[in-house]
C-alpha positions in Angstrom: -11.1 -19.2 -18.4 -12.2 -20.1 -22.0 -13.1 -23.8 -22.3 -13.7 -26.1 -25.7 -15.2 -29.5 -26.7 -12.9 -31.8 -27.3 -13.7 -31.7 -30.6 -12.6 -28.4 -31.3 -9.4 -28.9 -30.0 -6.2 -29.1 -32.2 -3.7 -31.4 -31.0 -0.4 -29.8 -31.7 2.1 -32.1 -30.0 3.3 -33.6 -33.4 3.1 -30.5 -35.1 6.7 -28.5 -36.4 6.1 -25.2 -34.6 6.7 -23.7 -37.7 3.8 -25.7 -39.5 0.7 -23.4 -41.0 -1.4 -25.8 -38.7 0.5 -25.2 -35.7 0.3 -21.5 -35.8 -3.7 -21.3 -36.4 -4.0 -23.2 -33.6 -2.2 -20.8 -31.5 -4.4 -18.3 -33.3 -7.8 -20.3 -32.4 -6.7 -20.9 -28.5 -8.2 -24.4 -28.9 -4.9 -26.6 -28.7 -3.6 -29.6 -26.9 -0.1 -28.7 -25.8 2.0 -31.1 -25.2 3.1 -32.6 -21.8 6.2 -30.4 -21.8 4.2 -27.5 -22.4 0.9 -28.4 -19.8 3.6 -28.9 -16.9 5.0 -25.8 -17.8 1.5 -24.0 -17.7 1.1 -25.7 -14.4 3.9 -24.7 -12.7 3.2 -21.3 -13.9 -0.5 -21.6 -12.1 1.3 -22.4 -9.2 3.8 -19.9 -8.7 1.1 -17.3 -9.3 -1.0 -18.9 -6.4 2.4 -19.0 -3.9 2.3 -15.4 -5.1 -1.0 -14.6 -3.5 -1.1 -16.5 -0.9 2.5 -14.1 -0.1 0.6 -10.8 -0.8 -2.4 -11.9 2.0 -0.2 -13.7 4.8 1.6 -12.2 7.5 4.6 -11.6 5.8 4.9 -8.5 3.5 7.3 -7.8 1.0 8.8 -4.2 1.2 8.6 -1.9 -1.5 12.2 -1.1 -3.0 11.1 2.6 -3.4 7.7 4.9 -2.2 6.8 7.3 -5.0 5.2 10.3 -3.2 2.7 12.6 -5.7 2.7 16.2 -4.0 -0.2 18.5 -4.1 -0.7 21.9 -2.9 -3.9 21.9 -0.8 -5.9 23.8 1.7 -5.1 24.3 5.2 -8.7 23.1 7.6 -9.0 24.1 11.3 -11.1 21.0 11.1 -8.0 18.4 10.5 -6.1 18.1 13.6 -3.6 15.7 15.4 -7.3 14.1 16.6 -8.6 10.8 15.5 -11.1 11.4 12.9 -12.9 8.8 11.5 -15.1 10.3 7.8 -18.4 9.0 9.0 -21.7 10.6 8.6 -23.5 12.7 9.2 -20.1 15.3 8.9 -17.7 12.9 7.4 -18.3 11.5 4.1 -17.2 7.2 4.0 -14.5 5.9 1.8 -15.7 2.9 1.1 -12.1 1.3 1.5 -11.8 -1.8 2.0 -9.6 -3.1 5.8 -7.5 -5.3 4.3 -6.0 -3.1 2.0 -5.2 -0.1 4.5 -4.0 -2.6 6.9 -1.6 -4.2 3.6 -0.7 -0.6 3.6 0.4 -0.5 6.8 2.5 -3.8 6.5 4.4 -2.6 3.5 5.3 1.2 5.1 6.6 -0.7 8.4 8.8 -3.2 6.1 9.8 -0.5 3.7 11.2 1.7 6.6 12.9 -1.6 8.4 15.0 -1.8 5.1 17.3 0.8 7.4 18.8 -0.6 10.2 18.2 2.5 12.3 14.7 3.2 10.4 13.9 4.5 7.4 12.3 8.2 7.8 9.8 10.4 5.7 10.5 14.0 5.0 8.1 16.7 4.5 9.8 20.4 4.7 7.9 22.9 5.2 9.2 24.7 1.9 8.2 21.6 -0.2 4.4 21.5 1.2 3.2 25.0 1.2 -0.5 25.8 2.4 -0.8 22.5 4.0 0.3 20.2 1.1 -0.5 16.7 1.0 1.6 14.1 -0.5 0.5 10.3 -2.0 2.5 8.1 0.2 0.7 4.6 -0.8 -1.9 3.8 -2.7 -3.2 -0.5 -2.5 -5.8 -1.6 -4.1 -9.4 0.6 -2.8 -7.0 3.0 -0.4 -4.7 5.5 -0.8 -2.7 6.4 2.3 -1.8 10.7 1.9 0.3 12.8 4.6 -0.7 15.9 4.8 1.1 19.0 6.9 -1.2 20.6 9.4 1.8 23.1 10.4 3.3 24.4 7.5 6.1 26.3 9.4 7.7 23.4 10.3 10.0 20.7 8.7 8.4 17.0 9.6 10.6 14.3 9.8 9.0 10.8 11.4 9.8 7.2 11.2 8.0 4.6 8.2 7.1 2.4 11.6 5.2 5.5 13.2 3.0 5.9 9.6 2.4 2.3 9.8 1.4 2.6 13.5 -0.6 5.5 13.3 -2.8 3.5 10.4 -2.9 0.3 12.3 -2.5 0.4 15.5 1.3 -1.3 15.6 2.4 -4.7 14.8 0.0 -7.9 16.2 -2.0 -4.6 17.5 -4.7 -6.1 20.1 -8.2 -4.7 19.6 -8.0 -1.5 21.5 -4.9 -0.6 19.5 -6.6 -1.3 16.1 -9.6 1.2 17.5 -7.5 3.8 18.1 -5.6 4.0 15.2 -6.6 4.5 11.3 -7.9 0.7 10.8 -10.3 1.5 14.0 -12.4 3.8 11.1 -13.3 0.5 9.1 -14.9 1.6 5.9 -15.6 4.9 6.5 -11.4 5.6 6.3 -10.4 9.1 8.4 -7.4 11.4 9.4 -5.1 11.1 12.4 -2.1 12.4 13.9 1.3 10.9 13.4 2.1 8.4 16.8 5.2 8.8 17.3 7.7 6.4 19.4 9.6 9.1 20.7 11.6 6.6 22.7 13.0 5.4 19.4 16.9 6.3 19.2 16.4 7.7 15.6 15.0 10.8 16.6 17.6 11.7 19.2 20.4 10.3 16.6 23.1 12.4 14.9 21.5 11.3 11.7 17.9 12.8 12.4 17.8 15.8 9.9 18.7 19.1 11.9 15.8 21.9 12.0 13.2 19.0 11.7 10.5 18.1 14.0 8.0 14.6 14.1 5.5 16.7 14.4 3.1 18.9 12.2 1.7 16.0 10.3 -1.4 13.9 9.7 -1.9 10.7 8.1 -5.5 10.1 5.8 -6.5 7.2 4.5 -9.0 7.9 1.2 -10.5 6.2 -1.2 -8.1 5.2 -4.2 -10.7 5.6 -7.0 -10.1 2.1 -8.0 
């Protein structure tokens, strides 16, 4: 925020808005709006704050749409269903930071609740050859990818089971968080989708035919932010 002496400040409150004076000191940046005008700035400052204060509670909005960025990639022996956390000396650390891959997490869970049975995420086999990895969501410092492990099968699994699989579920105690994504801190890692294969959405009529919720891992990278 810029700040002036008083001194340098043009007072345009009884100024014509269409006045020569008025419109250099618009220009200049040091004015003295009038009270309309301050209250409006206010209120303005204090939506934005409601606004963040939103984005770090506990509620999340959800997403009206996830644009997924696909990229053929390279099938590893080394990334499995396993937990794997990218800390040395084999891994190599993201540096992301927890709040944003657990923000992550939030918005995947209320983005698939938009669906009264559950929102699900398709990877076919024919659209993710040699292992392809897709962008699923990228927040601030971390970028959430889903990658097929199994490229002869089609992978169909629930929003709620990405976001559990990153942080361990919803109010997740302690041991949850450790064994989920969020358990790798900074150093970010790879892991296996958890399915809840006692949800009714995979044993539904509407659960794709010829797809499985298997054959998948989650990452969670750096963003290059």
């Amino acid at each position: 925020m810029k700040f002036v002496d008083k001194g340098d400040i043009i007072n345009l409150t009884n100024l014509p808005s269409s006045s020569l004076a008025y419109q250099r000191g618009l220009q200049s940046g040091k004015v003295l709006r009038s009270p309309k005008t301050k209250s409006a700035n206010m209120l303005s400052q204090i939506l934005s704050l409601i606004l963040l204060l939103a984005l770090f509670g506990r509620a999340h909005t959800a997403p009206s749409s996830i644009s997924l960025a696909r990229t053929a990639e390279v099938c590893y022996d080394t990334e499995t269903a396993d937990l794997i956390c990218y800390n040395p000396p084999d891994g190599d650390p993201q540096d992301v930071a927890i709040e944003d891959v657990a923000y992550i997490a939030a918005c995947l869970r209320a983005y698939g609740a938009q669906i009264r049975t559950g929102r699900l995420f398709n990877m076919a086999a024919a659209d993710a050859p040699d292992c392809g990895e897709w962008s699923v969501y990228v927040y601030g410092t971390a970028l959430a990818l889903a990658k097929h492990i199994n490229s002869t099968v089609n992978t169909s699994v629930l929003f709620a089971d990405i976001a559990t699989t990153i942080d361990g579920c919803t109010n997740a105690t302690p041991a949850q968080q450790a064994a989920s994504l969020i358990g790798c801190g900074t150093s970010g890692g790879s892991f296996g989708i958890q399915v809840n294969t006692s949800n009714p959405a995979y044993t539904a009529s509407t659960y794709p035919a010829g797809y499985t919720p298997g054959g998948m891992i989650i990452k969670i990278v750096a963003s290059g932010a």
